[in-house]
KOLFISE-807465 format. One record per residue (C-alpha): residue number from 1; residue in three letters; x, y, z. Coordinates in steps of 0.2 Angstrom, whole numbers, always signed. Layout:
BEGIN
<r num="NUM" residuo="ALA" east="X" north="Y" up="Z"/>
...
// end
This chain:
BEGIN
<r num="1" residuo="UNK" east="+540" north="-5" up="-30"/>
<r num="2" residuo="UNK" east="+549" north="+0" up="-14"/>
<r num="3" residuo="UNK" east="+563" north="-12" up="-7"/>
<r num="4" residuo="UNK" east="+551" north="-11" up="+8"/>
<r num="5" residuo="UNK" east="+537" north="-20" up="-2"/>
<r num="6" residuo="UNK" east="+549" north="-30" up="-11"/>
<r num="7" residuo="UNK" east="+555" north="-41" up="+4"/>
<r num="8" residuo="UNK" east="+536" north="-39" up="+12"/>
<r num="9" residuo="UNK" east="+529" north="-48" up="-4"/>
<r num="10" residuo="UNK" east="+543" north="-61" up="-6"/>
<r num="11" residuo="UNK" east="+540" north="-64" up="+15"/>
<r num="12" residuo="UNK" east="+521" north="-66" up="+10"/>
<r num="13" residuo="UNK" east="+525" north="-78" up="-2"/>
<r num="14" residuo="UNK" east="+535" north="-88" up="+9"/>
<r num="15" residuo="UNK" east="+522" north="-87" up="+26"/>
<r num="16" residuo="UNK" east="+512" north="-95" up="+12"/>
<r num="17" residuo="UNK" east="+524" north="-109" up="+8"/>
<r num="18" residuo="UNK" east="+528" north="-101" up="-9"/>
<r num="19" residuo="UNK" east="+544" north="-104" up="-12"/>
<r num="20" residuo="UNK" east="+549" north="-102" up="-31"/>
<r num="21" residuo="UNK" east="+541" north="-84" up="-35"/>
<r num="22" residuo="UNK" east="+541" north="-71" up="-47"/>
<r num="23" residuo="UNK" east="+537" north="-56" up="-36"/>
<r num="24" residuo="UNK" east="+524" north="-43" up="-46"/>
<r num="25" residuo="UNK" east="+519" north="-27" up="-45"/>
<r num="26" residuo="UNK" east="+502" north="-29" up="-39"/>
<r num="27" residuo="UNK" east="+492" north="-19" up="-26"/>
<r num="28" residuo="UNK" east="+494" north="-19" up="-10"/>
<r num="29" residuo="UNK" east="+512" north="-19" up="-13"/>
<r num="30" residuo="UNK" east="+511" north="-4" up="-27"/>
<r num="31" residuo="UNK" east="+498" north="+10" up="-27"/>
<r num="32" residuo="UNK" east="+495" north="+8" up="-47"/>
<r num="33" residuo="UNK" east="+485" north="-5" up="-56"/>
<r num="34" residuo="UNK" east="+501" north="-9" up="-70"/>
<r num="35" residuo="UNK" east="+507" north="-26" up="-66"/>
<r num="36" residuo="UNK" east="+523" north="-31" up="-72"/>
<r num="37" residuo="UNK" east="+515" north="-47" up="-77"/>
<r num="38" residuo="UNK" east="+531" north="-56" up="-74"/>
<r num="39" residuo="UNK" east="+522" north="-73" up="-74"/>
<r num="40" residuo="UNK" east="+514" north="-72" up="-90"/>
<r num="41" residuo="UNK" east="+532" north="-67" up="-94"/>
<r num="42" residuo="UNK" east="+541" north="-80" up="-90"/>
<r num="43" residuo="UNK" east="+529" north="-94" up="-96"/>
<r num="44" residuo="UNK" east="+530" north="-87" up="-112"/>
<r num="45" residuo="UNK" east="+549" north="-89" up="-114"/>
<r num="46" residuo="UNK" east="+549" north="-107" up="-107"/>
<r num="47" residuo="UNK" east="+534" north="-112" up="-117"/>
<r num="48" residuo="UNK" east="+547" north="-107" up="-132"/>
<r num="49" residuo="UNK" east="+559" north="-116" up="-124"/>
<r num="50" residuo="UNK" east="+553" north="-132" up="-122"/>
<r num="51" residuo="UNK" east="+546" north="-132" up="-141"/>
<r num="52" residuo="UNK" east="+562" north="-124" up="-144"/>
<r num="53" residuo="UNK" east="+555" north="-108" up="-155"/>
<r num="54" residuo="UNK" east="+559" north="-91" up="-154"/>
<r num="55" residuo="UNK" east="+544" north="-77" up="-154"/>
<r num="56" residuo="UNK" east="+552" north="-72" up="-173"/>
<r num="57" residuo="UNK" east="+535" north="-56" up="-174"/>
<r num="58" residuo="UNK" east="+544" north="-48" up="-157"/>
<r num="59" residuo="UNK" east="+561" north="-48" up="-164"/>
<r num="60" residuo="UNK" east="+555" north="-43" up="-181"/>
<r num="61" residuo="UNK" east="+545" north="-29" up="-174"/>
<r num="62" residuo="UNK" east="+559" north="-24" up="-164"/>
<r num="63" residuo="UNK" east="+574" north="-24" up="-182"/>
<r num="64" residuo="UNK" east="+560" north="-16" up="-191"/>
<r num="65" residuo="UNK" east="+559" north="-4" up="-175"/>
<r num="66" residuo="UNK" east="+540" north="-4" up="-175"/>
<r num="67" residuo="UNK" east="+541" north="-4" up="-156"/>
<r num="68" residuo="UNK" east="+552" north="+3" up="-144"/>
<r num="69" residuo="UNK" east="+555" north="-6" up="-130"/>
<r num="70" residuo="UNK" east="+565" north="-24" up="-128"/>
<r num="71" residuo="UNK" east="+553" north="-39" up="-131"/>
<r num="72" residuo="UNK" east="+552" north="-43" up="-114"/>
<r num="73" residuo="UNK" east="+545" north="-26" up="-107"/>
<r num="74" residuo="UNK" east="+527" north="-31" up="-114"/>
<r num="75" residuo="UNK" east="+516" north="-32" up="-97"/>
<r num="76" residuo="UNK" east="+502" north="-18" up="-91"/>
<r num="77" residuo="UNK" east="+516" north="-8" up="-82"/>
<r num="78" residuo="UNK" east="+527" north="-5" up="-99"/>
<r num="79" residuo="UNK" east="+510" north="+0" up="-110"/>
<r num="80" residuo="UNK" east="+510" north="+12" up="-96"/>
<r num="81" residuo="UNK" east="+525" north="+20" up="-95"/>
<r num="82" residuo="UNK" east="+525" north="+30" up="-111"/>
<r num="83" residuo="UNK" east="+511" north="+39" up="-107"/>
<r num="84" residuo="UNK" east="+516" north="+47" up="-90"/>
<r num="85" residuo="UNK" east="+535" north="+52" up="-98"/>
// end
């Protein structure tokens, strides 16, 4: 995502009233269909948080090195990436 369609999301949001926002890569701001997912993201970590658990199978399949990437890194965008490198 362009700085250019960074701020014109983030001013879309707020036009909208939308004050606390995770911007996404979503179209029309990105010409690909690979979202960052960054709100399924970051309800994941609080839902852990407030019942104060910690996703132990990332970690695990991170030591054991059967992914490649950090835990967070799991949204549409990322499954995507390996394949264009």
């Amino acid at each position: 995502m362009s700085p250019l369609s960074h701020a014109q999301q983030v001013f879309d949001h707020i036009s909208n009233a939308i004050f606390y926002m995770i911007t996404d890569n979503v179209k029309p701001y990105v010409k690909h269909d690979f979202p960052f997912e960054g709100m399924k993201i970051t309800k994941e970590r609080v839902d852990n948080l407030l019942t104060l658990k910690i996703d132990k199978i990332q970690m695990l399949l991170i030591v054991v090195r059967v992914v490649h990437v950090q835990v967070y890194l799991k949204g549409e965008m990322y499954k995507e990436m390996p394949t264009k490198n």
